[in-house]
C-alpha positions as CSV (number, residue, x, y, z in Angstrom):
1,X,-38.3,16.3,-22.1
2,X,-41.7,17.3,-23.5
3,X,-42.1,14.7,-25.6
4,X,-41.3,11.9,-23.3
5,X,-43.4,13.3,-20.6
6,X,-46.9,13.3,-22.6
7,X,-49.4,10.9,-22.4
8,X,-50.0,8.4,-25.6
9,X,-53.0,6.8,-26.8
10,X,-52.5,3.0,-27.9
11,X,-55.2,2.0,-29.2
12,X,-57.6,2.3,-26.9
13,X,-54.9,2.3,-23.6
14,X,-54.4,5.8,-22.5
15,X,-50.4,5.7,-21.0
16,X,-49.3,7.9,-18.7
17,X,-46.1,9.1,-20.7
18,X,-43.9,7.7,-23.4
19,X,-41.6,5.8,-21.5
20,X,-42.0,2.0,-21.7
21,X,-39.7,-0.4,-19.8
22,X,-38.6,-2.7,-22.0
23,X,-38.4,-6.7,-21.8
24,X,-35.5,-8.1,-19.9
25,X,-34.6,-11.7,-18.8
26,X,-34.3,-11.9,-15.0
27,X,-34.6,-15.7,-14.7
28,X,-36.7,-15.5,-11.6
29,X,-39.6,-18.0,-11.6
30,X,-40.5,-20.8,-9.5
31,X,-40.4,-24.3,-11.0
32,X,-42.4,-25.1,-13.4
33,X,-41.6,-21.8,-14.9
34,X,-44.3,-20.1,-13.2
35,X,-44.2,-16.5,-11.9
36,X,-44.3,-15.9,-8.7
37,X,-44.7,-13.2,-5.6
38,X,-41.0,-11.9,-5.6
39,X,-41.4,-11.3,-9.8
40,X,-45.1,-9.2,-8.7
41,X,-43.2,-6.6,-6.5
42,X,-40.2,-6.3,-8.9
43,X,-43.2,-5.2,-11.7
44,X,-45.1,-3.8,-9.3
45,X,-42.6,-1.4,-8.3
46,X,-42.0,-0.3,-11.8
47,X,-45.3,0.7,-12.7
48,X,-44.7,4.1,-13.4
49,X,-43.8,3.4,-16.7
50,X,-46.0,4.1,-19.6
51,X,-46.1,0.8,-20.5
52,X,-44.4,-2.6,-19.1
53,X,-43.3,-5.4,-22.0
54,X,-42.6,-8.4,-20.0
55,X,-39.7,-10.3,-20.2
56,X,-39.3,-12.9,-22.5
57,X,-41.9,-15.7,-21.7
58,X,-41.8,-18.9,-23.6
59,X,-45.2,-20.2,-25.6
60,X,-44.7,-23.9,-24.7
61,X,-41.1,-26.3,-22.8
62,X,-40.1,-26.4,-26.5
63,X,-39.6,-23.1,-26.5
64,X,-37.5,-22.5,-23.6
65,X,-33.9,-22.0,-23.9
66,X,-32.9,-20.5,-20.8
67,X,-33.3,-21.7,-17.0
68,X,-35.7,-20.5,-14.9
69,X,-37.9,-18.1,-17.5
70,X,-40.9,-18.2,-17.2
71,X,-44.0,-19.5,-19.2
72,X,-47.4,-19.1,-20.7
73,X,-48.8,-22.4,-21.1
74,X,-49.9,-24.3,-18.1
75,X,-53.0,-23.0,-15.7
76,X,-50.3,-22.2,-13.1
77,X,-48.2,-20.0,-14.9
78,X,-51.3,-18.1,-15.8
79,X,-52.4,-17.6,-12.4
80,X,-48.6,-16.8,-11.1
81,X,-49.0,-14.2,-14.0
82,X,-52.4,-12.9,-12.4
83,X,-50.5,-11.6,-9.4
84,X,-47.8,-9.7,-11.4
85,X,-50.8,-8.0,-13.8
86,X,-52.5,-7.3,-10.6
87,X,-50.2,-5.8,-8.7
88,X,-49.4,-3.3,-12.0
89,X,-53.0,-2.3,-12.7
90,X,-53.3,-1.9,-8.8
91,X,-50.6,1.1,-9.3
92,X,-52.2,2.1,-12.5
93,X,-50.0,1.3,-14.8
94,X,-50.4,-1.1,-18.1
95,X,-48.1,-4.1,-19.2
96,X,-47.7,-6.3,-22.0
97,X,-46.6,-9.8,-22.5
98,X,-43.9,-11.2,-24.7
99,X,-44.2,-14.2,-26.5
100,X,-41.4,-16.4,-27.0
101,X,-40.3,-19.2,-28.6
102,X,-36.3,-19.2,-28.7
103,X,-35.9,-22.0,-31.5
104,X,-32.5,-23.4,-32.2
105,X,-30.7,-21.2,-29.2
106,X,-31.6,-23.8,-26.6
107,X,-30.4,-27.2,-24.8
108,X,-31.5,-30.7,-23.7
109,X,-30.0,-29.7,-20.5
110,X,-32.7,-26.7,-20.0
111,X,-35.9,-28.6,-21.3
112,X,-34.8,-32.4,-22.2
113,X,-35.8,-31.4,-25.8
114,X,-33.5,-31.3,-28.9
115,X,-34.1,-27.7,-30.0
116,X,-36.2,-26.9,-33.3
117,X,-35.3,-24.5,-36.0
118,X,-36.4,-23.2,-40.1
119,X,-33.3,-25.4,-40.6
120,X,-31.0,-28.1,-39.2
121,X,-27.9,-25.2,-38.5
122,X,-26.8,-24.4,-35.4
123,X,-25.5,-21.2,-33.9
124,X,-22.2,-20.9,-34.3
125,X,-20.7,-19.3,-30.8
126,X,-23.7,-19.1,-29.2
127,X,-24.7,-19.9,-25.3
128,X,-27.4,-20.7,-22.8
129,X,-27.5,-21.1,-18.7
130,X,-28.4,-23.2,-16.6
131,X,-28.0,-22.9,-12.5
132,X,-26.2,-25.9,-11.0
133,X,-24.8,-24.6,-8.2
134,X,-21.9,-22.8,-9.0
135,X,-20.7,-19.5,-6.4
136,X,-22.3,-16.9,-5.9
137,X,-25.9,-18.7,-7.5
138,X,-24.0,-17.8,-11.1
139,X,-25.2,-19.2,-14.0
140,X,-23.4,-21.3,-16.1
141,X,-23.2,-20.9,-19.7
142,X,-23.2,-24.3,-21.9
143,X,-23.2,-24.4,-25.7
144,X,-26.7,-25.0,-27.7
145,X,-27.1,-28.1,-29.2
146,X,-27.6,-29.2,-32.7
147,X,-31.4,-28.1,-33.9
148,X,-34.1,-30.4,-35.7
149,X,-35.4,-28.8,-38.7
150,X,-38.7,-27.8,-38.0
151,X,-41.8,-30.1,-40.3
152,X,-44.9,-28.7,-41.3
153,X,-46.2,-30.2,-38.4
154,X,-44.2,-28.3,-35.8
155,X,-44.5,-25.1,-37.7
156,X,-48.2,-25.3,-37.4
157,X,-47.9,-26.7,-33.9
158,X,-45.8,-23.5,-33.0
159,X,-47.7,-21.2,-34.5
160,X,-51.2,-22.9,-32.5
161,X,-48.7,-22.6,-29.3
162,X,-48.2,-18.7,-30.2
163,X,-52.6,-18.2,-30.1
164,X,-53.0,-20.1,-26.9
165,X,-50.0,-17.9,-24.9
166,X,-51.9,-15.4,-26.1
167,X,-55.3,-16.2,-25.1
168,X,-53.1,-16.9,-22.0
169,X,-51.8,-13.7,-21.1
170,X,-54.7,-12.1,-21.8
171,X,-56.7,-14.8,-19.0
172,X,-53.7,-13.5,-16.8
173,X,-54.5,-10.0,-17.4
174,X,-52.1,-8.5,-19.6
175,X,-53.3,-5.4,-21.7
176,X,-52.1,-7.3,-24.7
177,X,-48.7,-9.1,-26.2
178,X,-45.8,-8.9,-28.1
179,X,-44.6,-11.6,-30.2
180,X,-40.8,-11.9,-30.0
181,X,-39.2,-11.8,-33.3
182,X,-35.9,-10.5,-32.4
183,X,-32.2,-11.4,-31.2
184,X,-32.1,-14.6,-33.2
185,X,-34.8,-16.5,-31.8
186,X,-37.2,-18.8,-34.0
187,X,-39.3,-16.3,-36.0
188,X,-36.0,-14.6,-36.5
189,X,-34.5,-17.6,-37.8
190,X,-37.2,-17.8,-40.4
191,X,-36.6,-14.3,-41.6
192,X,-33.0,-14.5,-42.4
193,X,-31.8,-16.2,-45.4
194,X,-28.3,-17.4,-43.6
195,X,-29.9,-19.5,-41.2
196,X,-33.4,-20.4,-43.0
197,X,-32.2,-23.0,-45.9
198,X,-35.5,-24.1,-46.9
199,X,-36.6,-24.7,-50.0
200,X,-40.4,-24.8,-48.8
201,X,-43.0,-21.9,-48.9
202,X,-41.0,-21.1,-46.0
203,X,-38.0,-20.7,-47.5
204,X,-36.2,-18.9,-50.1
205,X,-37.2,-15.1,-51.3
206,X,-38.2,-12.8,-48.7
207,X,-41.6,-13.3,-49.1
208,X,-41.1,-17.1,-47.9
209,X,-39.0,-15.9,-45.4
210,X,-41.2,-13.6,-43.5
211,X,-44.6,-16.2,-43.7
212,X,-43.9,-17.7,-40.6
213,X,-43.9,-14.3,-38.6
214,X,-47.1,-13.6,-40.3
215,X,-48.9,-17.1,-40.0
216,X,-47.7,-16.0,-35.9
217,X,-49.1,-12.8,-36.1
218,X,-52.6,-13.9,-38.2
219,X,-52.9,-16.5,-35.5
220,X,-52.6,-14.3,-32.4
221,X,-54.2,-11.2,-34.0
222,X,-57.5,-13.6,-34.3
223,X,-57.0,-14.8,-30.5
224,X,-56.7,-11.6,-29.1
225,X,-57.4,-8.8,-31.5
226,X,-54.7,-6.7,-33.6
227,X,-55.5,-3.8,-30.9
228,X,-53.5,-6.0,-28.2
229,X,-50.8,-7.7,-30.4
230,X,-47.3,-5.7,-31.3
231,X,-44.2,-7.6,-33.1
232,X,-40.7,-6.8,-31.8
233,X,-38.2,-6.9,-34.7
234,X,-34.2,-6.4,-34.8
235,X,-32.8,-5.4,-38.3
236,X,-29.5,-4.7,-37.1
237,X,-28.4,-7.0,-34.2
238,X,-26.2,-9.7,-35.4
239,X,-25.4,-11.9,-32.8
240,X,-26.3,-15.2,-32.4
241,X,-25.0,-16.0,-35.7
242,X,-27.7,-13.6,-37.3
243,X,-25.9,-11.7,-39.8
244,X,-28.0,-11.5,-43.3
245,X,-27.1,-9.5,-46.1
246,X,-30.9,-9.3,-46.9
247,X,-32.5,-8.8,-43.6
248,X,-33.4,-4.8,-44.1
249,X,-35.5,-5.7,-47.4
250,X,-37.0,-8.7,-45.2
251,X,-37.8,-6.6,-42.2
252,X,-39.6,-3.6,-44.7
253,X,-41.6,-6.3,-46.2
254,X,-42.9,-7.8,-43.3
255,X,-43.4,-4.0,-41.7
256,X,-45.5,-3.5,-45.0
257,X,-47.7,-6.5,-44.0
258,X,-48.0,-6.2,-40.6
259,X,-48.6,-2.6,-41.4
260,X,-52.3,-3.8,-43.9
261,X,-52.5,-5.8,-40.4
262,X,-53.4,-3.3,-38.3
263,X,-51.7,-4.6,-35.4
264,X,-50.9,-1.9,-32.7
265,X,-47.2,-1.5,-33.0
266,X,-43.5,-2.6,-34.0
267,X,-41.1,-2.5,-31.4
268,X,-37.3,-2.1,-32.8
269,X,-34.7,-3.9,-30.4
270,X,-31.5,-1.6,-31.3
271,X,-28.1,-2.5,-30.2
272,X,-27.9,-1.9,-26.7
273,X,-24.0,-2.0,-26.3
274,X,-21.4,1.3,-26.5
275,X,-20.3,0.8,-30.0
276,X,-23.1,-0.4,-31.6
277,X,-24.1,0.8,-35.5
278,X,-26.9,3.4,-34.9
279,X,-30.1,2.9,-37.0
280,X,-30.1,4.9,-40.1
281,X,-32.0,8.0,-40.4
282,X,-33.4,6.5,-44.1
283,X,-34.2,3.2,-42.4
284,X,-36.0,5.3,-39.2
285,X,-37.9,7.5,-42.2
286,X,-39.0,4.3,-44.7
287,X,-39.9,2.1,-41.6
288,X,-42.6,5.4,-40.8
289,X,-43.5,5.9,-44.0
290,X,-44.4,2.2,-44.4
291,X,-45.7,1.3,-40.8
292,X,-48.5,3.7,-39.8
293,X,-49.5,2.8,-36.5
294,X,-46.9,3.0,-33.1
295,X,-43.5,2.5,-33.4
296,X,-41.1,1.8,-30.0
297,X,-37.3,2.3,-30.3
298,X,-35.1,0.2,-27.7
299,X,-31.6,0.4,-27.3
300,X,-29.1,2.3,-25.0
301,X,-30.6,5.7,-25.6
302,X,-30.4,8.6,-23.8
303,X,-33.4,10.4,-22.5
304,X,-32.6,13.2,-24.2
305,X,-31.8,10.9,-27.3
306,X,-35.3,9.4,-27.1
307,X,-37.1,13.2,-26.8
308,X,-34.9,14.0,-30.4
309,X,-36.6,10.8,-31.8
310,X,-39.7,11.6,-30.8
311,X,-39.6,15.2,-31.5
312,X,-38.7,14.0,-35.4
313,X,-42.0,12.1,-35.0
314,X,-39.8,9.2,-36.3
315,X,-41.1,6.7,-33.1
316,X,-43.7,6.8,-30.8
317,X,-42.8,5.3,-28.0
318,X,-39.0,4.7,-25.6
319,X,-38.1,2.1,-24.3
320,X,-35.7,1.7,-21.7
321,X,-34.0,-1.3,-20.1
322,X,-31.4,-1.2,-17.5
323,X,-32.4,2.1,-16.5
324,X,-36.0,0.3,-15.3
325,X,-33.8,-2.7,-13.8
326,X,-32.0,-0.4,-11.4
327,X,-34.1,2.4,-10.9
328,X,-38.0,1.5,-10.3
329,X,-38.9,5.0,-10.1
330,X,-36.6,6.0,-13.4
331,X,-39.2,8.5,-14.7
332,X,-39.3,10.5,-12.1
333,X,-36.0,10.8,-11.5
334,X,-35.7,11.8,-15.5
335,X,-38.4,14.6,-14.5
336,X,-36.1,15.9,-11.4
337,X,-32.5,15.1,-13.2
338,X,-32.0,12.9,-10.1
339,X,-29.2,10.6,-9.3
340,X,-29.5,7.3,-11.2
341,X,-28.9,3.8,-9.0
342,X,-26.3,1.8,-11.1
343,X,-26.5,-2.3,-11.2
344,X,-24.5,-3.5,-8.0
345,X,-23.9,-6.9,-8.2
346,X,-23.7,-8.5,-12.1
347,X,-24.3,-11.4,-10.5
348,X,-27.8,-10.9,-9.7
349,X,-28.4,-10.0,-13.3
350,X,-29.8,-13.6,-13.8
351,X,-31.5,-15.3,-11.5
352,X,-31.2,-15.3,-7.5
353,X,-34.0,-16.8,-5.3
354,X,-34.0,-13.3,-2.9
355,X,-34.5,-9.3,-3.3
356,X,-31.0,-9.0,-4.0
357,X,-30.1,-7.4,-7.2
358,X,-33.6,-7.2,-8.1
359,X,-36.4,-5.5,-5.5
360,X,-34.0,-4.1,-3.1
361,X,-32.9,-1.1,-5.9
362,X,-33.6,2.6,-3.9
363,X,-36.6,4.9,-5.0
364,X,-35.5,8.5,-4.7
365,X,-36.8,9.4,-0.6
């Protein structure tokens, strides 16, 4: 494991190694969606990684479609945030936030908001949580709701809400952000022509299409500089009632633009599950050719299946997601071919007010 062992230079963040832990939803945060001492160890522990994307974090209560995430727009989220980037730097290692706004895949029942969308169609087969008590502290899964079709208004509103959680995390001192346009959430919505209908310059041919995500990414690039801002995309996952016949051609444009961008990198959410579609070597080999700066690949992989990526020079970066969540020491046990914790209780996936399930994970003695 060479590859994955060697330092990296983003920009001007020196990582440790080529590992990154990749965002996951834990939904741990106190109320008021504001991060908290028990979510500072659980990063803390983990900072061994090369780099740390945060989980999901919503840009304003509009934007929140699941209980108990948290958030990057009030003064107390920021400071909850301060202990978790603390704690991280403390143990040298480097994180980034991701910036979230999950559009139509929400509920009045998780924000008392009718959810927003590119257009007013909803996602067929799709679910949120909430916690109200059920055994075990399970979540409960309820349907989302009928969206509003976004006005200029709210577009510009949303994309002013984007700037400001990223001035935000960088106040709470993150190294930079991600913008979240993945998994059919809003700027994913706008991208794809099955559940964007508009027949505004949002709307329409790809270039429409992909405006939004760069109106996002002009907006935060000038807040916080294109050094700290990176742009998760996910060409092939189709869930969420996501599947677009033109979404590869979208996605190569908008890697083409964010490319004359500058920003630091493009972080491809793959299909995680066992019998997922794997990405294309022509896709892997156009998206390089097109996007000169770093490129992270998420998704189920191997470590060994990450060094033969990065040994084809066709990413820069790994990212890895349960393997962080149940093992907070994972690179080192990659390095010594250690024993790997598996995930005890799937109920402790999401949310849980204690260490169960999510600090109490072994480090190798």
């Amino acid at each position: 494991m060479k590859k994955l062992f060697q330092s990296y230079q983003l920009n001007d963040i020196l990582l440790n190694s080529r590992f990154v832990m990749a965002p996951m939803t834990r939904s741990r945060s106190s109320q008021g969606s504001v991060p908290n001492d028990l979510m500072a160890e659980y990063y803390g522990q983990r900072a061994t990684a090369g780099l740390i994307i945060s989980e999901a974090t919503q840009i304003s209560l509009q934007g929140m479609g699941y209980a108990k995430t948290p958030g990057i727009y009030t003064q107390e989220q920021v400071e909850g945030w301060k202990k978790v980037t603390e704690n991280v730097h403390q143990k040298g290692g480097h994180l980034f936030l991701q910036l979230w706004h999950v559009g139509r895949v929400s509920s009045s029942k998780i924000n008392g908001l009718q959810p927003l969308a590119p257009s007013a169609i909803p996602a067929s087969n799709t679910s949120v949580y909430i916690f109200d008590g059920a055994p075990n502290n399970d979540a409960t899964f309820i349907s989302v709701e009928d969206p509003k079709e976004m006005t200029k208004k709210d577009i510009q509103q949303t994309i002013n809400d984007f700037a400001a959680g990223a001035e935000n995390a960088i106040e709470a001192g993150f190294d930079g952000v991600e913008i979240h346009g993945a998994n059919g959430y809003l700027i994913d919505q706008f991208l794809r022509s099955n559940s964007n209908i508009r027949t505004d310059e949002y709307g329409g041919n790809a270039e429409n299409r992909i405006r939004f995500l760069m109106e996002v990414s002009e907006a935060v690039v000038k807040a916080v500089g294109k050094e700290r801002t990176g742009v998760r995309l996910s060409p092939f996952i189709k869930f969420k009632d996501m599947d677009d016949p033109e979404i590869l051609d979208t996605i190569m444009l908008a890697a083409e633009k964010l490319n004359a961008m500058g920003i630091a990198y493009i972080h491809l959410c793959e299909a995680d599950w066992d019998d997922a579609p794997e990405i294309p070597y022509p896709f892997r080999k156009e998206l390089r050719e097109k996007f000169k700066n770093t490129i992270i690949a998420t998704g189920n992989k191997t470590p060994s299946e990450g060094e033969d990526l990065l040994e084809q020079n066709l990413v820069d970066l790994i990212g890895f997601g349960r393997r962080f969540l149940t093992n907070p020491d994972y690179p080192e046990r990659v390095r010594q071919n250690a024993a790997l914790n598996e995930i005890t209780d799937s109920h402790t996936l999401f949310g849980g007010g204690d260490a169960r399930g999510y600090t109490d994970y072994p480090f190798l003695s």
